[in-house]
C-alpha positions as CSV (number, residue, x, y, z in Angstrom):
1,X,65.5,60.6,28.9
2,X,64.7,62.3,32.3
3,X,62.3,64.7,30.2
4,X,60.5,61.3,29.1
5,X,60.5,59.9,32.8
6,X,58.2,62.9,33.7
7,X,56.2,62.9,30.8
8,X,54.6,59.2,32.0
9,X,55.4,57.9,35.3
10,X,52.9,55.4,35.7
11,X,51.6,53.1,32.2
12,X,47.7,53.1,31.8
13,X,48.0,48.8,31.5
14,X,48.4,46.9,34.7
15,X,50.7,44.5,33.0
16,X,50.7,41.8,36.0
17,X,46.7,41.7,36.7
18,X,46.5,41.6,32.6
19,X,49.3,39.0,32.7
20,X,47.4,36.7,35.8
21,X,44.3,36.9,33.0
22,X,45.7,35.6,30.3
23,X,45.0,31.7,29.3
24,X,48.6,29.7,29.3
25,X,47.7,29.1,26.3
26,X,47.9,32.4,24.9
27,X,51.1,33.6,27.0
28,X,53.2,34.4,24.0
29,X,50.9,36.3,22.4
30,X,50.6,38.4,25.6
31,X,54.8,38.6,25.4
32,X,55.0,39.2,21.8
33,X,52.2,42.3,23.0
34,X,54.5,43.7,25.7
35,X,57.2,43.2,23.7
36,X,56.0,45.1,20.5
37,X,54.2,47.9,23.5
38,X,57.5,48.9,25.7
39,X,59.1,49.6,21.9
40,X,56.6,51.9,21.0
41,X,56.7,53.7,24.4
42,X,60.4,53.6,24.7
43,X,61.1,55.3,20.9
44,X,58.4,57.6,21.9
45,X,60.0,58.4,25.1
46,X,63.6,58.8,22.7
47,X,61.8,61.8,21.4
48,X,62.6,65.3,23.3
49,X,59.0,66.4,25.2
50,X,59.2,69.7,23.1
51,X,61.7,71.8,20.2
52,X,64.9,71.9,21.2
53,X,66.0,75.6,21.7
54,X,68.9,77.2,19.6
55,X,71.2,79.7,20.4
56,X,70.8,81.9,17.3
57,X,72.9,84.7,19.8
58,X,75.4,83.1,18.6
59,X,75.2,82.5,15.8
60,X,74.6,86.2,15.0
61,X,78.0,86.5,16.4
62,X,79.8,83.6,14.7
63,X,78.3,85.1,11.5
64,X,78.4,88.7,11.9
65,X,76.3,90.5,8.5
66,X,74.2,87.2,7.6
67,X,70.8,88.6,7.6
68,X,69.8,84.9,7.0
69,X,70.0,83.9,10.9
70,X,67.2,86.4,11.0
71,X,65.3,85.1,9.1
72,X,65.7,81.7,10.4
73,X,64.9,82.9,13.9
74,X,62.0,84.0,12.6
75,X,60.9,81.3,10.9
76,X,61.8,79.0,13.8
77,X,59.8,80.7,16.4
78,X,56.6,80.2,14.4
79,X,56.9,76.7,14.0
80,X,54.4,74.9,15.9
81,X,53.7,71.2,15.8
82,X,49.7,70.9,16.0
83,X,48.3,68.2,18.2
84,X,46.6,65.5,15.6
85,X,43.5,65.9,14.9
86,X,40.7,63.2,15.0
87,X,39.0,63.6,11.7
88,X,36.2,60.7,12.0
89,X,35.6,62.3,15.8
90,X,36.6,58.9,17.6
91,X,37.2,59.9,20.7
92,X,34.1,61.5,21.1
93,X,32.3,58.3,19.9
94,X,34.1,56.7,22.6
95,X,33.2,58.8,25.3
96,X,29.8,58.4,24.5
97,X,29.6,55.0,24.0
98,X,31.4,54.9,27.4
99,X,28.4,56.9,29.0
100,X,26.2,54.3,27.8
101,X,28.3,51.2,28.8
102,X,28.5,52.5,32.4
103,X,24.3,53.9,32.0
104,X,23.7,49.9,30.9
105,X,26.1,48.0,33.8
106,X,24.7,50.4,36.0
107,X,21.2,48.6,35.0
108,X,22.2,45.6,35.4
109,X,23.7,46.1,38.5
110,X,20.3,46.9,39.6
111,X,18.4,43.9,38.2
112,X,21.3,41.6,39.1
113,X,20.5,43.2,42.8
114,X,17.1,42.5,42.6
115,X,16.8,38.9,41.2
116,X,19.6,38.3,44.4
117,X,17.1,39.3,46.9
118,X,14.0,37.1,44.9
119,X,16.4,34.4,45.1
120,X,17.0,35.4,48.5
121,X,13.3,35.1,49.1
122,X,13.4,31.6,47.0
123,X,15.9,30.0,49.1
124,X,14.3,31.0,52.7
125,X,11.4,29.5,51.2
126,X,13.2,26.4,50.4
127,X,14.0,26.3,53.8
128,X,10.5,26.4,55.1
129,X,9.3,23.5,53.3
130,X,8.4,20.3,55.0
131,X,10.1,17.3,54.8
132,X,10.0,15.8,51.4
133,X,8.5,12.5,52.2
134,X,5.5,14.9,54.1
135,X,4.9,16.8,50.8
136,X,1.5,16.7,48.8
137,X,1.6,18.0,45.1
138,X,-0.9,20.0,46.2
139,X,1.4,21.6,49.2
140,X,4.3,22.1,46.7
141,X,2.1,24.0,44.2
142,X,1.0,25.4,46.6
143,X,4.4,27.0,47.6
144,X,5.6,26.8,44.3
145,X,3.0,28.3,41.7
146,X,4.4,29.0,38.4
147,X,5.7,24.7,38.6
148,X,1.5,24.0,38.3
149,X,1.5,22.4,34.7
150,X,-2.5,22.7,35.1
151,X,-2.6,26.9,35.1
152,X,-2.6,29.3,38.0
153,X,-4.3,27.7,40.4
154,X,-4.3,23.9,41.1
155,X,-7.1,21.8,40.9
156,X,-8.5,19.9,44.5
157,X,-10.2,16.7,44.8
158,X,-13.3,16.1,44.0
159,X,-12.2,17.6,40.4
160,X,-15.8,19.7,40.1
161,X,-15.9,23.6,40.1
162,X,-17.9,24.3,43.6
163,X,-15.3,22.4,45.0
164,X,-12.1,24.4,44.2
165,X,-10.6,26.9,45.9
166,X,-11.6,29.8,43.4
167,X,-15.1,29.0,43.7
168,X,-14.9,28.9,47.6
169,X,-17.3,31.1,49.6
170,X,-18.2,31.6,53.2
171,X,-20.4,29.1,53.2
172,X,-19.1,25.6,52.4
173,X,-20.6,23.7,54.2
174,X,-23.5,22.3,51.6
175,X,-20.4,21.5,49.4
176,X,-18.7,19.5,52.2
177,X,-22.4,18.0,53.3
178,X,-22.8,17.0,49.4
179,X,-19.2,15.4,49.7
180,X,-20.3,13.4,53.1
181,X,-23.5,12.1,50.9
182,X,-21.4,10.8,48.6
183,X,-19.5,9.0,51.3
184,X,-22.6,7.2,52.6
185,X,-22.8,9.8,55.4
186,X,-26.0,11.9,56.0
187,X,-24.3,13.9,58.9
188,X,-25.3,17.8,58.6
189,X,-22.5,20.2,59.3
């Protein structure tokens, strides 16, 4: 039993953080899994680490003329227990889906980090904005783009094309003039 106690000192399952994670519901099952675990371990650990060794000194001289503890001498010293083998090559599928598991968290790591710093940029926005009872639809399209159920960019009173802001040039003023006519103002800007 000591041999065992060397051979694994720590178990690979944090039983109490995977006990803390498991739904009430579902706490027998986790016990019936512990349970069904430290047997396996334990009547592996039963098992000696490696072949016991025999004394076949003396048996050679507790049966003096028996060339058969030769032979089993022999024969014992070329046993040799191979390590399984994995014959569908599991574990290397494994390690390589591994490589790819960590490659894709790694990714979204990275666009997890960037959509936090454009909702960063959302939420400092938020706090710019006026109060709400001082908002325009034009002002919160305006701040808000993509919300514009009309396209890309929204459209400004009076609803013709010289007048919006895509059309705009240096020189606005016959537009604005054209709007004071309409007003019943002949005033020249």
């Amino acid at each position: 039993m000591a041999q065992a106690a060397r051979r694994v000192s720590k178990s690979a399952v944090d039983w109490t953080t995977f006990y803390s994670k498991v739904p009430t519901r579902e706490r027998e099952v986790y016990r019936a899994l512990k349970n069904r675990s430290d047997y396996f371990i334990n009547k592996v650990h039963s098992n000696p680490e490696s072949l016991g060794k025999i004394d076949f000194a003396h048996y050679k001289t507790a049966l003096p003329g028996l060339k058969m503890v030769d032979e089993f001498e022999q024969a014992y010293g070329k046993v040799s227990i191979p390590y399984p083998k994995d014959p569908q090559d599991v574990t290397s599928k494994l390690n390589q889906e591994e490589t790819k598991t960590l490659a894709d968290s790694a990714n979204l790591v990275k666009q997890l980090e960037s959509e936090k710093v454009l909702s960063a940029l959302y939420l400092k926005k938020l706090d710019e904005l006026p109060k709400l009872e001082d908002i325009t639809m034009e002002m919160f399209y305006d701040y808000f783009p993509w919300t514009n159920p009309i396209g890309e960019q929204p459209k400004i009173f009076p609803f013709t094309p010289e007048f919006q802001p895509e059309n705009a040039t240096l020189n606005e003023s016959a537009g604005f003039n054209r709007i004071l006519r309409k007003i019943g103002l002949n005033i020249k800007v």
